[in-house]
N, C-alpha and C positions, 0 to 999 in steps of 0.2 A: 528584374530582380538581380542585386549582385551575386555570382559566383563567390560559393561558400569557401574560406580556403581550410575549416577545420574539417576534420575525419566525422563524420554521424554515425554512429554504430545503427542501423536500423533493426537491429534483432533488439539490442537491448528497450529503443525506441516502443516496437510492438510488444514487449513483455508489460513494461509498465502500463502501455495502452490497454492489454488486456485486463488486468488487475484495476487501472482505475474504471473500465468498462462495467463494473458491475457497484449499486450502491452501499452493498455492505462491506464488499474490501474498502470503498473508498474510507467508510465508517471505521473498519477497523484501521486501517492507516492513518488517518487523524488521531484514533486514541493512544496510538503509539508515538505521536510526534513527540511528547513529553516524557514518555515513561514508557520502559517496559509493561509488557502487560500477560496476564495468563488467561488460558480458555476460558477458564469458569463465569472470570469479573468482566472479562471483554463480550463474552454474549449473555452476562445480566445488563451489563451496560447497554449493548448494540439492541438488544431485547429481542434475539436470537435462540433458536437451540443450541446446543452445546454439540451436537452434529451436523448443523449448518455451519456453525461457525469453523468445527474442526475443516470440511470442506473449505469455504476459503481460505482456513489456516495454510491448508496443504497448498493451493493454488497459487499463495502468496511467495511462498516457499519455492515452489516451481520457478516462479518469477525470475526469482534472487531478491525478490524487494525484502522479507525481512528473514531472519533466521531465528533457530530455535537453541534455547540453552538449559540443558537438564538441570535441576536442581533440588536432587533426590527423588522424590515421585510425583515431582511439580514441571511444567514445562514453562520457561519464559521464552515471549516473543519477543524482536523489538526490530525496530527496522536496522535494515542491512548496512547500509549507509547513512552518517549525517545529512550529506548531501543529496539525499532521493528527498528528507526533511523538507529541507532549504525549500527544493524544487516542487516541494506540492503547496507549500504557504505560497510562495510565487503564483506557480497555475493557479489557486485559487483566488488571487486578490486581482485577477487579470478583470478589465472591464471588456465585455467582449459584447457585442450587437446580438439578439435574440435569436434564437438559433428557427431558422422556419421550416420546420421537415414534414 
């Protein structure tokens, strides 16, 4: 394998790892690729609690992967960066060989 000559941040590496590591941030990170979104409609949608879903709100938020924006006594989510976007349509359109664990 060739020697990499960019910088790899491995913290930020493991932060997304951990957030895509579970199926309902992944769920919630998909509904945010287009739109912002709020707890209420993101866990009627994800068809979660509104206490589950606050939990991986928080987690996500932990990350850095998305942030949160008051708006009156409403909270919007939406991902952090375009580019964390970009990089999950990516990962997800990867063809990858059957995982045998």
């Amino acid at each position: 394998m060739a020697e990499s000559t960019s910088v790899v941040d491995l913290d930020v590496l493991g932060r997304i790892g951990t957030a895509l590591a579970d199926p309902t941030r992944r769920r919630i990170l998909t509904e945010l690729l287009d739109r912002p979104g709020y707890p209420a409609d993101l866990a009627d949608t994800i068809g979660t609690s509104r206490a589950n879903l606050s939990n991986h709100l928080s987690c996500l938020r932990g990350c850095g992967l998305v942030t949160a924006l008051a708006e009156g006594r409403r909270i919007r989510y939406e991902i952090s960066d375009p580019r964390l976007g970009d990089a999950i349509l990516i990962l997800a359109s990867l063809k990858l060989n059957p995982c045998a664990l």
